[in-house]
Each structure stands twice: as structure tokens, then as C-alpha cells.
N, C-alpha and C positions, 0 to 999 in steps of 0.2 A: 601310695595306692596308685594302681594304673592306671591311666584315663583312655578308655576307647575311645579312640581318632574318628574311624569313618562312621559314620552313626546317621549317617541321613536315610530318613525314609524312601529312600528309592534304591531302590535294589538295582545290579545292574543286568540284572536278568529284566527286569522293569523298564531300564531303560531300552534294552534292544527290543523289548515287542511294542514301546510306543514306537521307536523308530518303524520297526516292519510292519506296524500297522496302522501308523499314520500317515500323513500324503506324502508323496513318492520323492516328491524332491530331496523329503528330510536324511533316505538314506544313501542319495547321492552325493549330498553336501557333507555328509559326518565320514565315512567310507568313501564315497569317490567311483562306487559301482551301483547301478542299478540296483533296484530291489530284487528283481527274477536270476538277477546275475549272481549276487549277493547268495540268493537262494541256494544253489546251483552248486556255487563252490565249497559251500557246506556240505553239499551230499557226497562232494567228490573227494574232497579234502578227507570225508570220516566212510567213504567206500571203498575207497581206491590207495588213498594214499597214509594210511598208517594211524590216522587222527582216533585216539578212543576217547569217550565225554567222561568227564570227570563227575562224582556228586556234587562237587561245586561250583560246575561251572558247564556249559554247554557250550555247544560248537559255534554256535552262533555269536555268544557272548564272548567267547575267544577269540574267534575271527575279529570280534568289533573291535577287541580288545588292539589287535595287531595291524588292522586298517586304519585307525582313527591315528595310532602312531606315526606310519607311514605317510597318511595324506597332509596330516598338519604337523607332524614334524615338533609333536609333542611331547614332555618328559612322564617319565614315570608319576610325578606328584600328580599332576593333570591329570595324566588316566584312573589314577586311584581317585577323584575327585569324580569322577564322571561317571565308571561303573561302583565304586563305593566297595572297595579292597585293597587288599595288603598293596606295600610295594613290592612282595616277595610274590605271591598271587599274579599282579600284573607281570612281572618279570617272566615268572616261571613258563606261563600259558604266550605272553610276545613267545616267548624263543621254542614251544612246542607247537604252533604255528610255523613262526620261519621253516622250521624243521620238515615241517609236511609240504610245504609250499617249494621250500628247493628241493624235496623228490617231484613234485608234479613237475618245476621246470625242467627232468630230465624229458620229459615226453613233450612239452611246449616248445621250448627255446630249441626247434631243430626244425629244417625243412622239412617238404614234405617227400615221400620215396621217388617224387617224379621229378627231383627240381632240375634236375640234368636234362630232362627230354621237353620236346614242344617249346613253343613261346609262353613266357606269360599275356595274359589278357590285356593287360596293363597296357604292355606295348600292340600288339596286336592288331586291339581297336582305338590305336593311337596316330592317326597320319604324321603326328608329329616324328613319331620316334620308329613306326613300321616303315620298312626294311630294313631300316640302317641297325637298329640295336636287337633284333630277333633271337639274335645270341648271348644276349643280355640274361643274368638269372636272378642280379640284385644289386648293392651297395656295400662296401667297408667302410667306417669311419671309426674314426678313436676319440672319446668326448673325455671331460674331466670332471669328475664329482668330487665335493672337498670332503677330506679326511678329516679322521678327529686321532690326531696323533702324541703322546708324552714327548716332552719339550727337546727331553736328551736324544729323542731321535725323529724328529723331523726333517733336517736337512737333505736326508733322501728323498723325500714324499714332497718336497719344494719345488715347482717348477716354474713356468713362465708366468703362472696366475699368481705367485709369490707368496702361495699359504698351501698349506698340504693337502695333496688329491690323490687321488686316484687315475690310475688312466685308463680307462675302458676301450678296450675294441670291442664292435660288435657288427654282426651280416646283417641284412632284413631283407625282405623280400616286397613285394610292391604291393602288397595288402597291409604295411607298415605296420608288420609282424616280427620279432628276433628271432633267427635261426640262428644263432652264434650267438655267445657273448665269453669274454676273457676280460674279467677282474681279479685287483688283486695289485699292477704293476705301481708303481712308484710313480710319482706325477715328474717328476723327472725324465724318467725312461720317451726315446724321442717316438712319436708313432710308427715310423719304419723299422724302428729295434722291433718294436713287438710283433708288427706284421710278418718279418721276416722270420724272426723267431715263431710264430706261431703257424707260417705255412708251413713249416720246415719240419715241424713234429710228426712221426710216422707211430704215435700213441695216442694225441687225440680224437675231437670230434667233429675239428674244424670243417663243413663241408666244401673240399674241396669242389672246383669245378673242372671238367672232362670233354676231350673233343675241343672243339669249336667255343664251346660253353667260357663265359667269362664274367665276372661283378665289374661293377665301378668303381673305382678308387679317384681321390682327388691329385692334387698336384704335388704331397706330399710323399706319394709312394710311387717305386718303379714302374712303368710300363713292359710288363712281361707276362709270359702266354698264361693266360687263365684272370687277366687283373689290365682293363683297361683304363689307362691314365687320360690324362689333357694333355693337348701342346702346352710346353713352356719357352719363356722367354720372356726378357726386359718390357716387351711392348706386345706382348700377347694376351689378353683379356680372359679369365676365365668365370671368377664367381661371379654370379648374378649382379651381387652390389658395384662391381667393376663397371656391368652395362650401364648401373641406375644412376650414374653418378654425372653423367651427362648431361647436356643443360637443353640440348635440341635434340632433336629425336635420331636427327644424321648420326649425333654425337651416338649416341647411345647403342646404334645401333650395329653388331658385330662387324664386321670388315676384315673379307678373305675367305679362304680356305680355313685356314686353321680356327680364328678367331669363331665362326660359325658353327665351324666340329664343338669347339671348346662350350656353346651359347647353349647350342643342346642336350650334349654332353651333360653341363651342368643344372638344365632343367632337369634333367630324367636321374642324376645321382640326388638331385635334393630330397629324392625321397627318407633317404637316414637320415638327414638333417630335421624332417617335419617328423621323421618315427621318435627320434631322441625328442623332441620339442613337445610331443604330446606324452610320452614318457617323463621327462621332468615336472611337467605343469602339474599333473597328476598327483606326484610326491613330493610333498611339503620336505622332508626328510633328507630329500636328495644334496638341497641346498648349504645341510649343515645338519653331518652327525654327531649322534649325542656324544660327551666324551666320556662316557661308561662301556661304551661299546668297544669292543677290541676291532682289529683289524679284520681278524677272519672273520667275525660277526658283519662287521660293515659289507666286507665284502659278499657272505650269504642277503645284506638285504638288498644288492642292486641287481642280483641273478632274481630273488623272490619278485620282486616289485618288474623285474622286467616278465616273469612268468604269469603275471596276474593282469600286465598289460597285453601280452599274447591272449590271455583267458578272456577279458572283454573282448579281445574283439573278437573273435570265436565265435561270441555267447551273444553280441548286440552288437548289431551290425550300424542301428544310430548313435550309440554312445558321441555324446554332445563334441567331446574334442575329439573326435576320431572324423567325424561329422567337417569340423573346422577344417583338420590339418589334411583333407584330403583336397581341398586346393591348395595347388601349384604357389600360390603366390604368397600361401600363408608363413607368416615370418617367427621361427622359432625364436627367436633375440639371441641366438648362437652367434656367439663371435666367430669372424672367421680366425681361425689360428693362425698367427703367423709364422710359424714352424711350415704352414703349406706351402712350402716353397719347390723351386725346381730341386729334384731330386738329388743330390752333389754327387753322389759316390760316380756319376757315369753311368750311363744304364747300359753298356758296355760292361760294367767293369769287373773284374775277380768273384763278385761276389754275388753276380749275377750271370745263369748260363746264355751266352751273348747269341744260341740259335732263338733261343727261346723271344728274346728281346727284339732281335731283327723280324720274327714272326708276328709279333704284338706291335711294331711299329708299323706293319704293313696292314693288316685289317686295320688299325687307325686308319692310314692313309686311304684303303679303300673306301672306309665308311663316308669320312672327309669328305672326297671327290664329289662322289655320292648327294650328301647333304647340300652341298655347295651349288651341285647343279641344277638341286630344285628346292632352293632358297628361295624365299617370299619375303 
């Protein structure tokens, strides 16, 4: 005879209206969004983007169903423990969730129709960073989330972190928002492989930058027109922790032309580094996917998860770590990679157009000067 499993008196229709209707904090801590937010993306999720409610089960209990995963990076058993259903039930609604969530991230994860023209704000009402980066329109970086890979073929997915990842690139913009993201690569693959391979694509979405217009990039990728690097060199200082590591403040403090470019520079690119840092904190998940999940699945949840972290901040402008990581000094615990090295190919070389380079080494140098000369 068959013994019914989940049989507790709480239904998890039950459980989601204590959550949304008890104090506020409860549905930030289980979910990780607001309550009005929470609200919000239910209407949008089942107006806009394809979501139909089932008889047994509603938008809301679905959604909880696929945030409560996410944020704590929970198994299936769990969540049948929590809402009190099948593991097929929970599966079935996780993945027609995902489903709705990576159509909305077609209309999130992209800038906005004007990111080519004007200044952002950001810089602006920035003395720090106006005039010099006015041309500025964001960030690149490429971060690594670990995979959950079959044994026979991890070796590809192995890279510097020594366990299988993923390697993410992604843009943001200075409201530490995703306009880009490209998952999917092998944690292997080096971040200038992808960069290059994915500027190169004349079928995607990547937004390209135009004119004058350029992002930040770190010391790992070319200095070429549309993609502002750092100086490099044996004795040239760029990341933050380079300044911090000083024992007096003379020490600590940039020296030169370049070294100064570099000081700023990397104040105003940290912004992907604080977007990713409030993005991880958020998904328990990110940390370590389940190994039921396939690759493509993995891969749809870090476009979803990064389209629901576009969606707060949209929708709540205090959201508590968005609040956080919007100082400058706040520390994502992001390694610096050490793959950021100086560039090797030559930024000369075959495989870069050498007008293009001599043109992005010269706005460097002009900013440089610039910066140098009214250094404080």
C-alpha cells in the first residue's frame, strides 16, 4: 500500500499568503525581493510574458516555488518540504517559471535606446570622473559561476578555479543594471577569447558602442576604439587592492601619469565588479548548481537571476543590497583574476585593427594628462 509523503497541514498555497501577509521582512528573507516587488512580477510574469495559473498551483506559489530555489540554493526535497508537493510538481512549475523569466530578460538585460548619446549621471555629477570619462557608457567583465558537470566531461569546464564553471561576460551600466550578458562558455575559455569572439558577432545583441562612445574593460582585454583598457606594466598599479596594500599613505598613494589614469580608471570600472557582487549575494544558487540541472538549464538560470536582479532594481530603488553596493568602496570579495594580465597578443597585433588601437591609446593619453593635471 502506498504511503502519501507530503501530508502536512500547510498547504503551500498557505504558506505564500502567510509570507505576503505577514511582516515584510519574511518575504524578503525566503525570496530575496520585496513584497510590492514580489507583487509586481507576478502581474508581469502572467500579463506580459506567457505565465497561465494552473488549478493547482498559482503564480505566486510558482514564483515562490523558483525564488526560494534560487536565493538559497536549495534541492528539490526542500522545496517539496516547504510548499508540500510532488517532486514532479516542484520541477515542472521551477522550469515554467525559468521559462517566463528568460522571455522577460529579453526586454531587461539590454540598455536603454539612448545609451549611445549624452553622459550618464553617474559620471556627470561626478567631479571625480567629469570630463575625463563623459564618453564612458559602462563596464565589461567576465566572472565565473561553478558548474555542475558529469565527470566524463568536465575537463573542459576546469579552469583556473580548478572545479567546473562557467564563464560569464556581461555590460552594466552605472545604475548596476545588465545590459549584456553571454553564458554558456567553458570556464576554461580565457576572457579575451570571448570578448573578442563576441565583439565580432555581426548576429547578436551585444551592444555595441558608436562615435566617441566606449565601456571599461580591465587589464585583461585589448585597448581598442569602442573598449578602454589601463596602462600596463611590471610596476604600474591598477586594482584598487594594489593601492590598499601600502603601509603609509605616500605608499598607497598612485604615482604618475599613468598610475593616476589607472587609480580612476579603476574607481569608475568597479562598478561590474559591485553589480556582479550584489548579484551573487542575492543567489544562494550561483554558488553551486544542482547536479540535476543540465548545462542549458544552468545556463537559462544566470540570464534569469540576472533579469529579476535588473527587475528590483527597476521596481525598488532601496532594495537593502543595491542600497549597500552603491558605495564605491563596498567589497564584493571578487578575486581579482589573475588571467588580468597585460594583454600578450600586442595590441598592435594581426588580430587587432592597429588604426583602431593607436586611436584608443590616444584618448587614454588624453584623458591621462587630463586627470594628472588636476590630481588632488
Amino acid at each position: 500500500m502506498r504511503i502519501p509523503c507530503r501530508t502536512s497541514a500547510r498547504s503551500g498555497a498557505m504558506f505564500i499568503r502567510e509570507v505576503l501577509e505577514g511582516h515584510p521582512i519574511r518575504c524578503y528573507q525566503d525570496f530575496r525581493l520585496h513584497k510590492e516587488v514580489f507583487i509586481s512580477l507576478c502581474e508581469d510574469l502572467k500579463c506580459h510574458y506567457g505565465f497561465v495559473e494552473s488549478r493547482e498551483l498559482s503564480i505566486e506559489e510558482s514564483l515562490g516555488i523558483f525564488l526560494m530555489t534560487l536565493a538559497h540554493g536549495v534541492g528539490n526535497r526542500l522545496v517539496q518540504e516547504t510548499f508540500n508537493h510532488s517532486g514532479e510538481t516542484i520541477h515542472r512549475h521551477f522550469h515554467i517559471i525559468l521559462r517566463a523569466v528568460c522571455r522577460l530578460s529579453k526586454d531587461l538585460i539590454r540598455p536603454n535606446n539612448s545609451y549611445n548619446e549624452g553622459c550618464p549621471s553617474y559620471i556627470r555629477h561626478n567631479s571625480r570622473y567629469w570630463p575625463y570619462f563623459k564618453n564612458c557608457i559602462g563596464a565589461i567583465d567576465g566572472t565565473h559561476v561553478k558548474a555542475s558537470v558529469r565527470e566524463g566531461e568536465q575537463t573542459k569546464w576546469i579552469g583556473r578555479k580548478g572545479y567546473p564553471t562557467q564563464n560569464v561576460l556581461a555590460v552594466c551600466d552605472f545604475n548596476m543594471c545588465f545590459t549584456y550578458v553571454l553564458a554558456g562558455w567553458e570556464g576554461s575559455a580565457h576572457d579575451t577569447r570571448i570578448f573578442t569572439d563576441t565583439i565580432r558577432r555581426q548576429d547578436g545583441n551585444f551592444p555595441h558602442p558608436s562615435g566617441d562612445k566606449y565601456y571599461l574593460v580591465d587589464a585583461g582585454y585589448p585597448n581598442s576604439r569602442g573598449y578602454l583598457a589601463p596602462y600596463k606594466g611590471t610596476h604600474i598599479r591598477y586594482h584598487f587592492q594594489d593601492f590598499r596594500r601600502g603601509k603609509t599613505r605616500g605608499a598607497r598613494t598612485p604615482k604618475g601619469t599613468e598610475e593616476r589614469f589607472n587609480y580612476i580608471h579603476s574607481s569608475l570600472r568597479n562598478v561590474i565588479e559591485r553589480t556582479f557582487g550584489v548579484w551573487k549575494a542575492r543567489w544562494s544558487i550561483l554558488k553551486d548548481m544542482h547536479v540535476n540541472y543540465t548545462i542549458a538549464t544552468q545556463i537559462d538560470i544566470i540570464v534569469a537571476s540576472m533579469a529579476i536582479h535588473n527587475y528590483i532594481r527597476m521596481k525598488h530603488s532601496q532594495d537593502d543590497a543595491f542600497l549597500v553596493a552603491q558605495n564605491e568602496a563596498y567589497d564584493p570579495h571578487e578575486e581579482v583574476d589573475p588571467q588580468d594580465v597585460p594583454f600578450t597578443q600586442g595590441e598592435g597585433s594581426s588580430s587587432q585593427r592597429s588604426e583602431d588601437v593607436v586611436h584608443m591609446n590616444a584618448i587614454r593619453n588624453i584623458i591621462a594628462n587630463a586627470i594628472n593635471a588636476n590630481f588632488r
